[in-house]
N, C-alpha and C positions, 0 to 999 in steps of 0.2 A: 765795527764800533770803535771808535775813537777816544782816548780822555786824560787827561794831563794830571802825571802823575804826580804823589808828594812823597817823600821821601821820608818813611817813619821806622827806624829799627824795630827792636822787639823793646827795646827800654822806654822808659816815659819819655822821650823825646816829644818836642814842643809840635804840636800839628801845622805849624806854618811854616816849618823847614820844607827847602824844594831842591832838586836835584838841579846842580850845575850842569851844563853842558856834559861838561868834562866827565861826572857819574854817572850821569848818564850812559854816555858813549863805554864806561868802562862797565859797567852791567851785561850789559851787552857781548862788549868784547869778551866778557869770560862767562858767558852762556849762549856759543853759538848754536846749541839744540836749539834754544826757545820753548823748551818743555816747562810748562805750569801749571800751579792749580791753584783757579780761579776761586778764590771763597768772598761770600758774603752770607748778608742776614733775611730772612725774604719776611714778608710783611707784619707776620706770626714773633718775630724774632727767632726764628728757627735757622739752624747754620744751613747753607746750600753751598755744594762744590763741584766742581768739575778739572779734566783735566782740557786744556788747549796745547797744543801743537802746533799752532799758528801764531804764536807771537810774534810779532816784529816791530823794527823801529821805524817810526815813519819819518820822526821829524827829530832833531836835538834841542832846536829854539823855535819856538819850546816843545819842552821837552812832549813825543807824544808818544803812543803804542796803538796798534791793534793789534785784536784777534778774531776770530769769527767763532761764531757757536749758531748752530741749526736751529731756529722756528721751534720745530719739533722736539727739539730738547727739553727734558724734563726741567732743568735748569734754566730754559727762557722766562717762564713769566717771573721767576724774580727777580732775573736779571735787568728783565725790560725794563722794572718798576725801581732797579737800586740807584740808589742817590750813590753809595762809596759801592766800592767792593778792592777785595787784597787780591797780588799776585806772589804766590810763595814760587820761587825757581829751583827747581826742584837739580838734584847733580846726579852722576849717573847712577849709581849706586840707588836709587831710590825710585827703581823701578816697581816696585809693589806698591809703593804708594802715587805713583802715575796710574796702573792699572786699577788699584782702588777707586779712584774715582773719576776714573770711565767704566766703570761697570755700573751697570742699571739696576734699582730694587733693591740697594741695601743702604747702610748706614756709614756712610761713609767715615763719619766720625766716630764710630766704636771703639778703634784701633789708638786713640787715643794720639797724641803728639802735637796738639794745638793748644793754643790761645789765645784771647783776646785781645786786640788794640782797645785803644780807649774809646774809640766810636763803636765798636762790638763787632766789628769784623772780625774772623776767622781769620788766624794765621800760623802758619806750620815753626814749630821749636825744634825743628830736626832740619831746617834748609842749610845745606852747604855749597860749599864752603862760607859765604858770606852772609849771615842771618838779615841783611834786610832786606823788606817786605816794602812794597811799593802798595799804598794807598790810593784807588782811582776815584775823584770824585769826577761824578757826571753833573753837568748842568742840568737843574730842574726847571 
């Protein structure tokens, strides 16, 4: 899955800021892992997360990403169904909270370290070194 991202910090930044090439390219450049976790809101408004391992960059102009996640994931159907969802990048050090949520049957969000963008995506206040969070809207 495919979806061109917008470029929203943690601050009230304007929703129609978009990532230059050049941001792009340097997100990237200084999260060669590619370790994330995927948050959005599923139909309930309820938070859903997951962690991806597969992120990559496909395109710069424009700007795009995938990742994959399984059918079977407990996290598909509201993925299938999201208009937005956030990518927090997660740094090394932040291995419990990758593990968190790739573990199945609990709460992911207990542990506490998120908040909301203004569309009501989930997004982690502990990503480093660079708190921005990339907003994906999907075409409806």
């Amino acid at each position: 899955m495919t979806a061109e991202p917008v470029a929203r910090p943690h601050t009230d930044a304007p929703h129609e800021s978009r990532l230059s090439p050049d941001e792009y390219k340097a997100v990237f450049r200084g999260h060669p892992a590619g370790v994330v976790v995927v948050t959005l809101r599923d139909a309930d408004g309820r938070p859903v997360g997951f962690t991806a391992t597969s992120v990559i960059s496909v395109s710069t102009e424009p700007p795009l990403l995938a990742f994959s996640l399984a059918s079977s994931s407990s996290s598909w159907p509201a993925v299938s169904r999201a208009t937005t969802l956030a990518l927090s990048f997660l740094a090394d050090h932040q291995d419990d909270v990758s593990a968190r949520f790739a573990t199945s049957g609990i709460d992911r969000f207990a542990a506490g370290g998120w908040t909301a963008l203004p569309a009501g995506e989930p997004v982690s206040t502990t990503t480093h070194p660079d708190p921005t969070i990339w907003t994906i809207s999907f075409p409806v």
